[in-house]
C-alpha positions in Angstrom: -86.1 -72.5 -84.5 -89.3 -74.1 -83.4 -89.8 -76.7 -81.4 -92.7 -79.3 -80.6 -95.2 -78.1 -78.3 -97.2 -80.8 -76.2 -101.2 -80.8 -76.7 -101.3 -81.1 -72.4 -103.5 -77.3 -71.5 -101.3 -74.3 -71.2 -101.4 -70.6 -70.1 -102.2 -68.8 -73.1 -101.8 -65.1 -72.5 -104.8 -63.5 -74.4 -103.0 -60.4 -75.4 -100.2 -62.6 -77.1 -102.5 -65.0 -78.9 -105.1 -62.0 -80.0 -101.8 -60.1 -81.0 -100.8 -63.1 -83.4 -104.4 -63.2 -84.4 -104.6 -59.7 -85.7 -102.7 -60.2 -88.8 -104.7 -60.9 -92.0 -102.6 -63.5 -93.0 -102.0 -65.4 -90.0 -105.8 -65.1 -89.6 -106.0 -66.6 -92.8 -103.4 -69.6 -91.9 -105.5 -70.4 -88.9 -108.4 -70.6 -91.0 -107.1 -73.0 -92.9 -106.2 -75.3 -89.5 -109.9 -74.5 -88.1 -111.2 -78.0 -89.2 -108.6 -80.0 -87.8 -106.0 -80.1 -90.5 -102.2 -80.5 -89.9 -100.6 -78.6 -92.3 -96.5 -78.3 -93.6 -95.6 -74.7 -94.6 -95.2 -75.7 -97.9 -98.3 -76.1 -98.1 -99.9 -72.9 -96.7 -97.2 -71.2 -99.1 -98.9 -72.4 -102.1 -102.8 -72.1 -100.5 -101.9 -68.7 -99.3 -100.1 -67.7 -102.7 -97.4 -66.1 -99.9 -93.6 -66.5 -99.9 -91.7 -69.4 -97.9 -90.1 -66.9 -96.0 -93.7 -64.7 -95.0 -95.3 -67.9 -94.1 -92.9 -69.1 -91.9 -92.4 -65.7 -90.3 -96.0 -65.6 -89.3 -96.2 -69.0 -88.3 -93.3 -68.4 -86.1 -95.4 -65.7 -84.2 -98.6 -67.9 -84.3 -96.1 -71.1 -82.6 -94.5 -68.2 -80.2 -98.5 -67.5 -78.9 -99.4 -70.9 -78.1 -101.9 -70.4 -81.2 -100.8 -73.2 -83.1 -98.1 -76.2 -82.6 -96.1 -78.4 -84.4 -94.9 -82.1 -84.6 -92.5 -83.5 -86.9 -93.1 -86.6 -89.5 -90.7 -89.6 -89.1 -88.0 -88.0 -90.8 -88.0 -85.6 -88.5 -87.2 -82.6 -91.3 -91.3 -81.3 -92.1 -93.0 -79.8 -89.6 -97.1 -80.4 -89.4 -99.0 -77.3 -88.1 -101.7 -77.7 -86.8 -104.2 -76.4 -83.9 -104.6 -78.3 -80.8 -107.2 -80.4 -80.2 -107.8 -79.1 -76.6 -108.9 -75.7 -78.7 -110.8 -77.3 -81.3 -114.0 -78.3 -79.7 -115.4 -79.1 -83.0 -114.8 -78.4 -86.7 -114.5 -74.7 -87.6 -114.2 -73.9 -84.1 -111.5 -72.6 -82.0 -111.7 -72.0 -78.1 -108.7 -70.7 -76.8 -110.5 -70.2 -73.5 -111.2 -66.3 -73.6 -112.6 -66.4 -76.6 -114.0 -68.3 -79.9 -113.4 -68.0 -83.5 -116.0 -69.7 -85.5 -114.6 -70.3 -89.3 -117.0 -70.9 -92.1 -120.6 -69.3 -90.2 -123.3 -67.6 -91.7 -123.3 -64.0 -92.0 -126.1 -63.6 -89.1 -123.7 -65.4 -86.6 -120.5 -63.4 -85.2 -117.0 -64.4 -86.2 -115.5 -64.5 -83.1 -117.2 -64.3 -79.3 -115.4 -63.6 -76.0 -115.6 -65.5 -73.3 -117.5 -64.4 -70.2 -115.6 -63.6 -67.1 
């Protein structure tokens, strides 16, 4: 089950979080968040053209990173992904703190850029 996670800063361990990130499809899920959007699974099911059950199996492990959270609408029964605002510096970009994933560039910029110790 998952449960809410607060948007205060956390510990993310790199190797979990770029684990969770290696996946096509929970790359593409994340890509989807990039611009700020909090999303239900229902919808990424019918965006991603996916199963309910694949979805929400990758999602778990993107929740289980720290990658993405979730809050819950008043009824308390969907669950909104969405990305943190803390790693969201600005549309299209996510910071997780060792490193950056820049969705929707040109070709002559890089995808993603680690951080520098």
């Amino acid at each position: 089950m998952l449960v809410a996670m607060s948007d205060s800063p956390t510990n993310l361990d790199p190797v979990a979080v770029l684990a969770a990130l290696g996946n096509v499809n929970r790359l593409q899920m994340v890509t989807q968040m990039a611009g700020g959007m909090a999303l239900p699974i229902n919808e990424l099911v019918r965006a991603l053209g996916r199963s309910y059950k694949a979805v929400h199996k990758d999602m778990a492990v993107l929740y289980a990173a720290g990658a993405v959270a979730v809050r819950y609408g008043e009824d308390g029964r969907v669950g909104l992904f969405y990305i943190p605002e803390q790693y969201r510096p600005r549309p299209g970009v996510v910071d997780y703190g060792f490193c950056r994933l820049r969705f929707g560039v040109t070709e002559a910029e890089p995808v993603a850029a680690f951080a520098k110790d």
